[in-house]
C-alpha positions in Angstrom: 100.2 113.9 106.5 98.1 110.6 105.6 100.5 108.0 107.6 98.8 105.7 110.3 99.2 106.8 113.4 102.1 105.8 115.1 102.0 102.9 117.7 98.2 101.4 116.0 98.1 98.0 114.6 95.5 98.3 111.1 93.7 95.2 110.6 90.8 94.8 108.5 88.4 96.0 110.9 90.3 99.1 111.2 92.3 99.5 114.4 93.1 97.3 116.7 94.8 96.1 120.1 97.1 93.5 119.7 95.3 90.1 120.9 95.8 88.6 117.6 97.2 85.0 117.9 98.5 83.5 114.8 99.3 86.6 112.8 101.3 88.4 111.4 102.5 91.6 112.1 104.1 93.8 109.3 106.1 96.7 111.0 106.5 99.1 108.1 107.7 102.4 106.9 104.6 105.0 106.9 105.7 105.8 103.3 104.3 102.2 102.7 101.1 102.5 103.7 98.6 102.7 100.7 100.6 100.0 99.2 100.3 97.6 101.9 97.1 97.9 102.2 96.2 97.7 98.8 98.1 94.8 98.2 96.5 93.3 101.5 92.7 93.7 100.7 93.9 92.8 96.8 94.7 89.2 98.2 92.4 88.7 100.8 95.3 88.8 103.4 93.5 88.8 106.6 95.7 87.2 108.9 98.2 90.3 108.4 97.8 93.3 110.7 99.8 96.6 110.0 101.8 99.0 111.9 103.3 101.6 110.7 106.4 103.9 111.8 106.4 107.8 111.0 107.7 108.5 107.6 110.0 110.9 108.4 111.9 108.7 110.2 113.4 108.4 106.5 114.6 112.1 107.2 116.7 110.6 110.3 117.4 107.2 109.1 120.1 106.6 112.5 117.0 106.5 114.6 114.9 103.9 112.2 116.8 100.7 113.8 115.6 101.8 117.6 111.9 102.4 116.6 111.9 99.1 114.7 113.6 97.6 117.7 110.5 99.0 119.8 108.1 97.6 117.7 108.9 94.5 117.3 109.7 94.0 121.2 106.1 95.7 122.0 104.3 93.3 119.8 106.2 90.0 119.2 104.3 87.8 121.6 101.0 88.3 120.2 101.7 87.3 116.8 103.3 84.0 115.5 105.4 86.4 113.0 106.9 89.4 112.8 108.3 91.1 109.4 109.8 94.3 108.9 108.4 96.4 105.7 111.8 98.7 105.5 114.9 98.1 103.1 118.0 99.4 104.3 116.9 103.4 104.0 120.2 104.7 104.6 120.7 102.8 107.8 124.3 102.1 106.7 123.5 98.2 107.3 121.7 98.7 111.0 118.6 97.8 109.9 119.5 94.2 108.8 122.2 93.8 111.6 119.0 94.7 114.6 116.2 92.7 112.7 119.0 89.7 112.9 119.8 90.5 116.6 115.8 90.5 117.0 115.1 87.1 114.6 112.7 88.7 112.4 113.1 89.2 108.3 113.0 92.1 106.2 112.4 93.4 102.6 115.6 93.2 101.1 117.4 96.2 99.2 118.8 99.0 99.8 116.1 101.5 99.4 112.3 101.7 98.2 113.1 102.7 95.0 114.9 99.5 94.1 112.0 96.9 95.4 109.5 98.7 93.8 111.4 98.4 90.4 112.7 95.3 91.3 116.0 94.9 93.1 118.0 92.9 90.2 116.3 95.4 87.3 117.4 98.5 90.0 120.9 96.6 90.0 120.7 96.3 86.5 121.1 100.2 85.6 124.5 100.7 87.4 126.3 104.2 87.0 123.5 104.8 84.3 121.5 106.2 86.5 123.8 107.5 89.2 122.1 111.4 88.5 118.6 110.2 88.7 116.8 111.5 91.6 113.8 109.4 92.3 110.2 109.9 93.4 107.3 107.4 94.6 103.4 108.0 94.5 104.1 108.9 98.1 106.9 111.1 97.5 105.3 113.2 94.6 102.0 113.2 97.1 104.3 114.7 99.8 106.6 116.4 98.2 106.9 119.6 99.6 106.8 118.0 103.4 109.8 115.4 102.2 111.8 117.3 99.7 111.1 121.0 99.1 110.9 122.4 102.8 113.5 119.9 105.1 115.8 121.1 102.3 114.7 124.8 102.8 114.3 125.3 99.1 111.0 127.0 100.2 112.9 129.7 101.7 116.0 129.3 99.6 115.1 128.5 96.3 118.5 129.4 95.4 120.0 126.8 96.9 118.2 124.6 94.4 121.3 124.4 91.5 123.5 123.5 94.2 121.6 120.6 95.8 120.3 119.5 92.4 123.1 120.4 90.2 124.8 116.5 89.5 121.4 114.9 89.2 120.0 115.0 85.3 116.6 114.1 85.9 113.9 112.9 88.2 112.2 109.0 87.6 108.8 108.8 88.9 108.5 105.6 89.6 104.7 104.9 90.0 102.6 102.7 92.0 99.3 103.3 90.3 98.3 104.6 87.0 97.1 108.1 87.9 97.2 111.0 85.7 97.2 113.8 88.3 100.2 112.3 89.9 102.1 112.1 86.7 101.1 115.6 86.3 102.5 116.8 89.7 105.6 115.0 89.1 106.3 116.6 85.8 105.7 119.6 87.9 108.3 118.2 90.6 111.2 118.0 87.9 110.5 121.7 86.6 110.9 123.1 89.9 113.9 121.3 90.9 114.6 121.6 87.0 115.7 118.1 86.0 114.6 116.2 83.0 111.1 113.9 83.3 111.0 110.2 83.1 107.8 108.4 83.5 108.5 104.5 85.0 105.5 102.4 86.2 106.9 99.9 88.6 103.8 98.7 90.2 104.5 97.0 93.6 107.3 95.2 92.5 109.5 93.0 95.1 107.1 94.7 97.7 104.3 92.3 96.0 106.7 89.4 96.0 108.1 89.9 99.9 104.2 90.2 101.1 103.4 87.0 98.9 106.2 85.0 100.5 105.1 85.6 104.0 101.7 85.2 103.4 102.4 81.6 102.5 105.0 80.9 105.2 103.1 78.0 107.7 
């Protein structure tokens, strides 16, 4: 696994204790990383500092709300701002209703796939893409660790129809141009046996979210 370790604020120094007056801290979802960052050093965003949650909190989304709720208490008064880098992630709504108990904002959406394409173009599709199952750059890095074995699929590959069987293909949606991604995400839909679709989404909303704080006084 490549997240940052849990409990570490990233600036760009590397990392760091929490004696940062003025700042801002971004609590996000491990799955975020690289892209934070990128988009960070992209824009010379200096006065943000990163910490980041364990991905696979996404496998147990009920406990996402507490470890948000622990972050933000641990590290509130040493930054002027706090903002959490989650959408909903199956949190049936907890999420938004603890960030409002704690006064802090968060991405908005229902899931990483839709900022990254862009909530209202996500919206847009409706039912049309109700059987798409959807991969990330970090998901088709990870995919054995975040699909294939918590599903037991490496032991069971026969449980594969049954699991996959209403979905009719697999979107990789794409951060970054990189061929040997797209090439192990082809790979991804063969295995699980779903149709390929190709769908560079860049940052999306992620870009616009980050943007907006960054020029908040």
């Amino acid at each position: 696994m490549s997240d940052l370790p849990s409990d570490s604020i990233l600036t760009e120094d590397g990392f760091a204790g929490t004696d940062a007056g003025g700042r801002i801290l971004l609590i996000a979802c491990g799955a975020l990383a690289r892209e934070i960052i990128a988009l960070k050093r992209l824009n010379g965003w200096d006065h943000m500092d990163l910490q980041c949650l364990p991905a696979k909190l996404h496998l147990y989304p009920d406990q996402i709300p507490q470890a948000v709720e622990q972050a933000v208490t641990e590290n509130r008064q040493s930054y002027d701002r706090v903002f959490v880098v989650y959408a909903d992630c199956g949190t049936g709504g907890l999420l938004q209703a603890k960030c409002a108990e704690l006064g802090v904002e968060m991405v908005e959406g229902p899931h990483c796939y839709s900022f990254f394409e862009g909530n209202a173009a996500f919206a847009a599709h409706g039912d049309e893409e109700i059987t798409a199952f959807y991969l990330t750059d970090f998901l088709v890095k990870q995919f054995d660790a975040f699909v294939w074995k918590p599903m037991g699929l490496d032991r069971h590959p026969e449980l594969r129809d049954m699991m996959f069987g209403n979905y009719t293909k697999l979107v990789y949606q794409a951060q970054t141009d990189d061929p040997a991604l797209r090439a192990k995400a082809e790979d991804c839909a063969a295995r699980l046996g779903l149709a390929y679709e190709y769908r560079f989404t860049g940052y999306g909303d992620l870009a616009t979210a980050l943007a907006d704080q960054a020029r908040t006084p």
